[in-house]
N, C-alpha and C positions, 0 to 999 in steps of 0.2 A: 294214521297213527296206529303203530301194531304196542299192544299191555295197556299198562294200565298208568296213570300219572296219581300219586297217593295223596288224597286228601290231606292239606296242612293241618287242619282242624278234625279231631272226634267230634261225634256228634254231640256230647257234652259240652265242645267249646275246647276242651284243653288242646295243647298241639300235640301233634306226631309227630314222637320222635327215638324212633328203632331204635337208634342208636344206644339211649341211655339202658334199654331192656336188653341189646344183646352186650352192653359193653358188663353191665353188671353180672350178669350171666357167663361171660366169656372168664371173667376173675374166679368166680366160682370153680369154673372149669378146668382152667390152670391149678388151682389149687390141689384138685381131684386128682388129674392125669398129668399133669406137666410140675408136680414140686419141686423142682432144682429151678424153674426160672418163674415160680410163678411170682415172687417177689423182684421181679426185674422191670421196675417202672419210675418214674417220676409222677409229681402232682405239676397240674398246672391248672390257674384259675382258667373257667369256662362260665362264659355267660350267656344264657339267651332271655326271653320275656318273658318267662314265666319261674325261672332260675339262676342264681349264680351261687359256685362255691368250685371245690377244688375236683378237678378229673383226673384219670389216671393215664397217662404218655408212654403207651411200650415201646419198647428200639426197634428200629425198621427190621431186624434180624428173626422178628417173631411176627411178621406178616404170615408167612404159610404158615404157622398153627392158629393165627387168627380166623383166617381164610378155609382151612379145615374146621375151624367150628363152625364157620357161617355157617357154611355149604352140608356138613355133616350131621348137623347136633340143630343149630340156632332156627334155619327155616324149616326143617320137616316134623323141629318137635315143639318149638314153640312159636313159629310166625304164624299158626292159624289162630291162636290164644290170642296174639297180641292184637290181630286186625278185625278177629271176631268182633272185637267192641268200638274198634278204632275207624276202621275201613272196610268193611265188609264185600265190597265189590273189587277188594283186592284179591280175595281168598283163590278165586277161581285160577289167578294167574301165578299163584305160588308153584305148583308142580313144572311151570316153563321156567323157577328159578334153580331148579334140582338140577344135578347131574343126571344124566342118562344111566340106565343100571348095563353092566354089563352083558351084553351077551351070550347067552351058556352054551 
């Protein structure tokens, strides 16, 4: 097996789960840089074990500015914060989730 498989559990016992950090985060973001569409979503209830209540469903039309915060914004400025406490033996495989810098 090549990386790394991400523990379901913090060592605290709560689960991991990226998602809810970068999805709260990605709102923010639109808000910032994207305000013509950053109101462009629906609610829909989400459940897992340790929460239930309402998330937010953007239209498949804002994947690539999703996809540009992962990759630009989400992993190189806050996934070492998030797994610092969550996964720590993730951290090391985070620069094989960047893009390549370009060549000069």
């Amino acid at each position: 097996m090549v990386g790394h498989t991400m523990a379901d559990r913090a060592p605290n016992g709560k689960q991991n789960r990226p998602d809810v950090s970068v999805g709260r985060r990605f709102a923010a973001w639109l808000d910032e840089f994207h305000p013509t569409v950053c109101a462009d979503y629906q609610y829909y209830p989400h459940k897992t074990d340790e929460w239930e209540g309402d998330a937010r469903m953007y239209p498949r039309s804002m994947l690539p500015l999703f996809l540009e915060y992962v990759d630009d914004v989400w992993i190189p400025e806050h996934a070492p914060e998030y797994f610092n406490t969550r996964d720590p033996a993730a951290l090391p495989y985070l620069p094989q989730l960047l893009p390549k810098p370009d060549a000069a």
